[in-house]
LOSE-763225 format. One line per 10 residues: number of its first residue (from 1); their letters; for each residue z, x, y of C-alpha. Coordinates in Angstrom, 2 decimals. Example, Ala and Ser with C-alpha at 12.3 -4.5 7.8 and 13.67 -1.06 7.14 Angstrom:
// LOSE-763225
1	as	7.80,12.30,-4.50; 7.14,13.67,-1.06 .
END
This chain:
// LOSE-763225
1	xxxxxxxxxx	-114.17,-136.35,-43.76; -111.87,-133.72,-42.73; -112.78,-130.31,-43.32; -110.97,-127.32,-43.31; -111.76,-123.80,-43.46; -111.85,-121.52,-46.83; -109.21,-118.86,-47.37; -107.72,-117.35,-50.58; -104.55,-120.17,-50.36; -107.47,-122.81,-51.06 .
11	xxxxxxxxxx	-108.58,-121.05,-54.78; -106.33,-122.98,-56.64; -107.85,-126.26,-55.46; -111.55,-124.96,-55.51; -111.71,-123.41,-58.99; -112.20,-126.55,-61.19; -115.56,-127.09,-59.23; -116.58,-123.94,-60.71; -118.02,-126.30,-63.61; -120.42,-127.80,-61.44 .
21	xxxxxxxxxx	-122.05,-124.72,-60.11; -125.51,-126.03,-60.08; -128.62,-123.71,-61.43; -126.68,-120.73,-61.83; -126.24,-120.28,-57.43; -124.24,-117.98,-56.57; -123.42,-119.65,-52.90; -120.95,-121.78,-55.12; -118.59,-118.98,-56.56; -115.11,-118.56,-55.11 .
31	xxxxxxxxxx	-116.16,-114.92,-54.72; -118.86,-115.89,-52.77; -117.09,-118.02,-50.66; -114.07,-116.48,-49.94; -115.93,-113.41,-49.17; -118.33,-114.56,-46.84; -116.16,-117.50,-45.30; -116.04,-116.10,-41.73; -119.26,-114.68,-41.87; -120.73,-118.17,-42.18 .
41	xxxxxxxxxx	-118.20,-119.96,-40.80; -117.66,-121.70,-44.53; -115.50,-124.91,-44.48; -114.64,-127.44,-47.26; -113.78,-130.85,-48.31; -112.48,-132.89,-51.16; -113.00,-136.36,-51.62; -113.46,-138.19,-54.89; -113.60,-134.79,-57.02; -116.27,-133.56,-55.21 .
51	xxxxxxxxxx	-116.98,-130.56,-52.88; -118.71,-130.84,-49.78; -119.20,-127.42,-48.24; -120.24,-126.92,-44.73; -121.55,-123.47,-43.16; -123.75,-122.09,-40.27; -127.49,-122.27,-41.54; -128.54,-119.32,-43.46; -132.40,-120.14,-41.34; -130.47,-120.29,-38.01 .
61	xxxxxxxxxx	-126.59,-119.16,-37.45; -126.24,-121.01,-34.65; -126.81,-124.34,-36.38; -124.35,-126.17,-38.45; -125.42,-127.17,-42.01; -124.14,-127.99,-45.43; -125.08,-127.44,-49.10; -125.71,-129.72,-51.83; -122.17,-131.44,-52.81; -121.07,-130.68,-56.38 .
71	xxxxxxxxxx	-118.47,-132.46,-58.55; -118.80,-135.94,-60.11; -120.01,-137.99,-57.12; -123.69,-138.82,-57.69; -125.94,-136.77,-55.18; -127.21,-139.97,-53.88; -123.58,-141.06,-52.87; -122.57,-137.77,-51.84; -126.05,-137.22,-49.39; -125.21,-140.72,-47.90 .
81	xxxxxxxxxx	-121.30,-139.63,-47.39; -122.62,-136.63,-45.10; -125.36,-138.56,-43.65; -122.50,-141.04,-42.30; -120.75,-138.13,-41.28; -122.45,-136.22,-39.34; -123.89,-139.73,-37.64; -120.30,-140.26,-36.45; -120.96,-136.33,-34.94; -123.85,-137.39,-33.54 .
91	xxxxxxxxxx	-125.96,-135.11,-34.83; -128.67,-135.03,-38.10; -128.06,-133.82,-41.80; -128.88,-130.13,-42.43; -128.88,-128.93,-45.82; -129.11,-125.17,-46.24; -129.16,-123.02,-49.34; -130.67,-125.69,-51.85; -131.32,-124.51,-55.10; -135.09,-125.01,-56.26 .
101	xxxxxxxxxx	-134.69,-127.57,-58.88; -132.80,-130.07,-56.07; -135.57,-129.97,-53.70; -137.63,-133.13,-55.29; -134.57,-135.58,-55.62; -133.66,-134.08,-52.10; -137.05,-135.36,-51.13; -136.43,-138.57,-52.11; -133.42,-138.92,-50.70; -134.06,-137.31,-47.50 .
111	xxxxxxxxxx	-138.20,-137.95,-46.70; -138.76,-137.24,-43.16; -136.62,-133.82,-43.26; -138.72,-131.01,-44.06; -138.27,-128.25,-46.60; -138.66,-124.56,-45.51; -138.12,-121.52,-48.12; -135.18,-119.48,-47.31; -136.89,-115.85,-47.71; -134.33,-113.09,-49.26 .
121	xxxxxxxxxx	-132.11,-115.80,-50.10; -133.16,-116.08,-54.11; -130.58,-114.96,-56.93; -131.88,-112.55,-59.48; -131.20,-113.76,-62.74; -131.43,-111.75,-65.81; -130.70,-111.82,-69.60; -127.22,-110.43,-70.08; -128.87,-108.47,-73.35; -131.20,-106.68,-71.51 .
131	xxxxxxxxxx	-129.01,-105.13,-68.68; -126.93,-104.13,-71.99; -129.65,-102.81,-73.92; -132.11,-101.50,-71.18; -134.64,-102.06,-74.27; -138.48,-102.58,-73.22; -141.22,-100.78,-71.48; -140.13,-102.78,-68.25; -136.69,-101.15,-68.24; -137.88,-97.26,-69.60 .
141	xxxxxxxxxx	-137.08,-96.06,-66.06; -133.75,-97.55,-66.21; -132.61,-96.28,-69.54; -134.18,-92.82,-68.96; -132.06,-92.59,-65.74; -129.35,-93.30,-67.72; -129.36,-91.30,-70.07; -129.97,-88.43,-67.75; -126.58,-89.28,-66.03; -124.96,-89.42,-69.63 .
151	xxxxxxxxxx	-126.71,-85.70,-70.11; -125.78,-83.99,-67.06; -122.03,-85.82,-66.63; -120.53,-86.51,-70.50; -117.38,-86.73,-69.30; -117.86,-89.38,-67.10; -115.59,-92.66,-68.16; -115.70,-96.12,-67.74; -112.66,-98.31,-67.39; -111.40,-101.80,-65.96 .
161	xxxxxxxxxx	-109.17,-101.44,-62.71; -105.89,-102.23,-62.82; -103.97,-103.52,-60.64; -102.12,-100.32,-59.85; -105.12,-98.91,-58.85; -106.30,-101.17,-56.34; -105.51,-98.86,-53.77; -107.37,-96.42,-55.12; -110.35,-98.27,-55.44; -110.16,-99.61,-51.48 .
171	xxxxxxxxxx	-110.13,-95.46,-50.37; -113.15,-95.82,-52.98; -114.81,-98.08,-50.59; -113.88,-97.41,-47.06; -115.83,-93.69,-47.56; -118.80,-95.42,-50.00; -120.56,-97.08,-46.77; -120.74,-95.64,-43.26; -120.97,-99.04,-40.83; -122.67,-96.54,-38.23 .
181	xxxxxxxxxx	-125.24,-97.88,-36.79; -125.67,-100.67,-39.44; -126.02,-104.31,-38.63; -122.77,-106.39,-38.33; -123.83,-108.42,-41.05; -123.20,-104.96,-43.32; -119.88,-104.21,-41.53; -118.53,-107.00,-42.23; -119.78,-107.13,-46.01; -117.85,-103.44,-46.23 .
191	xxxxxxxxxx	-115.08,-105.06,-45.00; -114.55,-107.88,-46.87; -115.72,-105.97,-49.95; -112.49,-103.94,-49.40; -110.69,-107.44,-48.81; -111.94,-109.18,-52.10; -110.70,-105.57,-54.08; -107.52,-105.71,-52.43; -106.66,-109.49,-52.97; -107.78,-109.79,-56.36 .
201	xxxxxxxxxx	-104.98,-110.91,-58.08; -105.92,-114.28,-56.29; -109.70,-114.64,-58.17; -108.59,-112.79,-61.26; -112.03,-111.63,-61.80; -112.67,-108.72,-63.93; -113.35,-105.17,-61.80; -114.98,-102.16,-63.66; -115.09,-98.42,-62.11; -116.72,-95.18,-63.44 .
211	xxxxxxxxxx	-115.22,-91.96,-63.01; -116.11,-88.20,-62.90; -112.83,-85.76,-63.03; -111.00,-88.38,-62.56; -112.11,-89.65,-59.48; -113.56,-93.14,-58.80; -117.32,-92.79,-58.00; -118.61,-96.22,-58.71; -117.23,-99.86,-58.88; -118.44,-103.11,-59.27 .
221	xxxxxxxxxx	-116.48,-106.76,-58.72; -118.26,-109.71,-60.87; -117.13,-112.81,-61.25; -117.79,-115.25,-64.71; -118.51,-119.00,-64.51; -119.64,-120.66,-67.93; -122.75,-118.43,-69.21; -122.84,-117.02,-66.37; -121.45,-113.17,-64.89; -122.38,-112.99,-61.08 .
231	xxxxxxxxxx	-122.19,-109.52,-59.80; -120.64,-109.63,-55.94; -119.93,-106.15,-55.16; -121.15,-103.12,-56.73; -121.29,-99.68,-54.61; -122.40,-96.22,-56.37; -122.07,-92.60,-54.35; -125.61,-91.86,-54.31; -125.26,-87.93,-54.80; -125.33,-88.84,-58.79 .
241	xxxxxxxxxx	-128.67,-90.18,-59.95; -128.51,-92.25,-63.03; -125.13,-93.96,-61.34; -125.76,-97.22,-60.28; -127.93,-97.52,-63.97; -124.75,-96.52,-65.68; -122.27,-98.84,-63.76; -124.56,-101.74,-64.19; -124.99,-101.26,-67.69; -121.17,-100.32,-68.72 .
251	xxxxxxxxxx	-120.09,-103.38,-66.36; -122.82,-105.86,-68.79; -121.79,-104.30,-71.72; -117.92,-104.55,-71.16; -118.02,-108.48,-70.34; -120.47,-109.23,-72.36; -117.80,-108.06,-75.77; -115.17,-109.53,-73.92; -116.79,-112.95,-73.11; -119.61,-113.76,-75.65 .
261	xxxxxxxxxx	-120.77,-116.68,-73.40; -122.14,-114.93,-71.38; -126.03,-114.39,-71.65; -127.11,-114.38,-68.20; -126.40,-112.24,-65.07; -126.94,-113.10,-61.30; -127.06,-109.99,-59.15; -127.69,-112.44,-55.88; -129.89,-112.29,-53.61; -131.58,-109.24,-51.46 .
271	xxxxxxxxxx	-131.11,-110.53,-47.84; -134.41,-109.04,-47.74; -133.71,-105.37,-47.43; -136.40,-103.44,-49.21; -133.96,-101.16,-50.79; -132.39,-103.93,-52.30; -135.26,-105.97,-53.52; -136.99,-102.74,-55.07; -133.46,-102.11,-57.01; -133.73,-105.86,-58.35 .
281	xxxxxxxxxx	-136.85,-106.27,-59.04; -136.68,-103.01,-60.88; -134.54,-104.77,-63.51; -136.97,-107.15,-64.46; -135.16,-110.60,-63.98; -135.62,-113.60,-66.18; -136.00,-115.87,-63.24; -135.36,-115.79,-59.52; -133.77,-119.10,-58.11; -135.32,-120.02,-55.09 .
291	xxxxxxx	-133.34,-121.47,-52.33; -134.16,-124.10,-49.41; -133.34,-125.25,-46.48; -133.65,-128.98,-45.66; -134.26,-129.72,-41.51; -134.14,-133.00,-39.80; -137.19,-133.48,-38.01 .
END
């Protein structure tokens, strides 16, 4: 197996494996991938129409691992083909970032590894309709936010980015973070966030922005597989409450018209930051799909 690393000249080739995406996991997206291919160290290989994808280990970054092959190689073939593999490395299988409903066939295949829960590593999943709506006791806080910002800014607009405005949008984002004194882990996620902006033409993925006087105050990058929209960037200036509700919402509402298969949003996972998981959890998602990682012993 010969594997080679991830970059946007490989999109073409990984797209049609966007089909096999397994339990709605977000690790699988070209978004995800391109964007976080030198953080994790992301490589790939082809062989029989199926992708094997190998990474550091989101338990340890300094140990090599690989997720669950997707494409139309049973998993029992394609377990055995990186078994082989990484004998002729001389080194044991390491599967990180297994979605939930693997993790019993994975047993089977794979008995004396163990399984260990990957904490802040679960996608948020959530009913398209609801982030639309923002209808239900569960979400009053979110629509009442939202309607403030609708009150106290009416001439706020929503739009898709064009392409003529991707400049724009990348001044947007080098002054919506400040990397000082973050960790390197958010550097580099401002950095490739201004990457994935700049380079979409490759994914071709839909980009939505809010504006007040003109000016770009919010944007958000998603990316739609099947039933599925999975939000990858979204950034808000925090001096307008109500913003990040409004972006959310206008972003659901817009692909949701425009693509009427999709029902379901991921907003990924919350790396465990508090802020983060308080945001998410705020929204009340359907489901959140747990993710694994499988260790030799």
């Amino acid at each position: 197996m010969i594997f080679k690393a991830i970059t946007l000249d490989c999109i073409e080739e990984l797209a049609p494996f966007a089909k096999f995406i397994p339990y709605r996991s977000c690790d699988y997206t070209l978004g995800n991938l391109v964007m976080w291919a030198r953080y994790m160290n992301y490589r790939y290989c082809i062989e029989d129409n199926t992708l094997f994808i190998s990474c550091q280990s989101q338990h340890d970054i300094n140990t090599k691992a690989f997720f669950v092959p997707i494409g139309e190689l049973p998993l029992q073939e394609s377990i055995k083909r990186l078994q082989d593999f990484c004998d002729t490395l001389d080194r044991k299988l390491r599967l990180t970032a297994v979605p939930a409903p693997y993790i019993e066939e994975i047993k089977a295949l794979l008995p004396t590894h163990q399984i260990e829960s990957l904490e802040g590593w679960s996608d948020y999943i959530y009913s398209a309709e609801s982030l639309v709506t923002l209808q239900g006791r569960n979400l009053n806080k979110k629509r009442n936010r939202f309607n403030k910002f609708v009150n106290e800014y009416p001439g706020y607009s929503y739009s898709r980015l064009t392409e003529e405005e991707l400049e724009e949008a990348v001044v947007f984002l080098g002054g919506a973070n400040d990397c000082h004194d973050q960790t390197i882990m958010r550097c580099y996620e401002q950095e490739q966030c201004i990457y994935t902006v700049r380079n979409t033409r490759y994914y071709k993925q839909p980009i939505g922005v809010v504006r007040i006087d003109g000016r770009i105050v919010a944007l958000t990058l998603g990316e739609i597989c099947g039933d599925t929209l999975y939000i990858h960037i979204e950034k808000a200036l925090r001096e307008y409450p109500g913003l990040s509700e409004c972006i959310n919402r206008c972003f659901a509402k817009d692909i949701t018209e425009a693509y009427p298969q999709v029902t379901f949003i991921n907003r990924e996972e919350d790396l465990g930051d508090p802020g983060l998981r308080q945001a998410k959890r705020s929204y009340d998602p359907l489901e959140m799909l747990d993710r694994y990682e499988v260790i030799p012993q």
